[in-house]
C-alpha positions, -999 to +999 in steps of 0.1 A: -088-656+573-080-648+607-087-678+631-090-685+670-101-643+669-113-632+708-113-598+730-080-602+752-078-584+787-066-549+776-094-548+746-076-554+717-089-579+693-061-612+686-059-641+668-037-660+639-032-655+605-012-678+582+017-662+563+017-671+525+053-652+522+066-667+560+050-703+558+035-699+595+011-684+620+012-649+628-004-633+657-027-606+649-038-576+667-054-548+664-075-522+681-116-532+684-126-499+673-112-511+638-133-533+612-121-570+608-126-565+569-095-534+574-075-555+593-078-586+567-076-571+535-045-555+547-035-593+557-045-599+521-017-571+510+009-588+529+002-621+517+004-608+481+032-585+483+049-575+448+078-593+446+098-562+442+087-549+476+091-580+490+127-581+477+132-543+493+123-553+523+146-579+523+171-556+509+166-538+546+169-566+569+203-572+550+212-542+560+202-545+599+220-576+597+250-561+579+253-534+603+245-555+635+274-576+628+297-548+625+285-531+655+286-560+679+305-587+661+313-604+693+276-614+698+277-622+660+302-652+667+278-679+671+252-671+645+248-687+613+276-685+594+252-689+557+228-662+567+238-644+533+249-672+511+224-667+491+212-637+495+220-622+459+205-654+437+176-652+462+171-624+484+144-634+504+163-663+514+167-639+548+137-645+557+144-682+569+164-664+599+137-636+610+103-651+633+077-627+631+057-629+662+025-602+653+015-581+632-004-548+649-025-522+638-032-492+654-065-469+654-071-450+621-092-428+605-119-441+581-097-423+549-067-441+560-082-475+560-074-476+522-039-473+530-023-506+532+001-511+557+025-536+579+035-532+613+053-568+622+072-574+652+096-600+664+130-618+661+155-623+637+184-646+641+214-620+644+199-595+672+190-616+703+169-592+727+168-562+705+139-581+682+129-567+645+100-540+632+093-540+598+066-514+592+057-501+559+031-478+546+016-476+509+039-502+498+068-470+513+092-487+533+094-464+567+110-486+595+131-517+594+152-520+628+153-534+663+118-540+680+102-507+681+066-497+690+058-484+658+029-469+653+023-463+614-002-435+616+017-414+645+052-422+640+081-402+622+108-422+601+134-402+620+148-432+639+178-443+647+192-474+634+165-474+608+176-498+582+145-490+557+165-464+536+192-476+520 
């Protein structure tokens, strides 16, 4: 499942995955300490996501969008102008304007391991620099925003700009 896997320089464990849900590579990484059979069967979750989670998540990156454009809609001028045409017949449709670079896991205890989760990282169409997180714990939405170092087993959903509640 996950291909091209080596050591990199600071000792975390990379490689590629392919994205059912995306239709392309991911990066993954992850810390060695953790088993590759963790790391993939939560790559298996992803892949397989209920379609109603799927559809909640989507639900929040309309709202990052939403909210992004109102905030700065001068930097909004030159996107897309059909990012949410057809968002309501097909809500994943979003997804076409969000690249997710990697998806990271961070050290966990042995109990925890049977918690699926998703930590992604990368762009989205509408907020340049600022990047996307979509992290999610136990199929519980906790952070959908701008690129964040989210770390699912240490960090608090008290952020700001966090688009994962509606």
């Amino acid at each position: 499942m996950i291909k091209n896997l080596y050591e990199d320089d600071l000792g975390y464990m990379v490689g590629t995955f392919y994205s059912d849900i995306l239709g392309y590579d991911i990066e993954v990484r992850y810390d060695k300490e953790l088993s590759q059979k963790y790391v993939e069967k939560n790559i298996y979750y992803f892949n397989n996501l209920e379609q109603e989670f799927l559809v909640s998540i989507c639900d929040a990156l309309r709202r990052y969008y939403e909210n992004y454009e109102k905030l700065y809609p001068d930097l909004c001028e030159d996107l897309p102008t059909d990012i949410l045409n057809d968002f309501e017949e097909n809500p994943t449709s979003i997804l076409r304007y969000v690249k997710i670079g990697v998806y990271r896991f961070h050290k966990c205890s042995k109990e925890d391991e049977e918690i699926p989760v998703i930590n992604l990282g990368g762009d989205c169409e509408w907020a340049g620099d600022a990047g996307i997180t979509i992290a999610a714990k136990n199929s519980q939405l906790l952070y959908v925003g701008r690129w964040d170092n989210f770390n699912i087993w240490n960090s608090g959903t008290n952020r700001i700009f966090n688009y994962a509640m509606p």
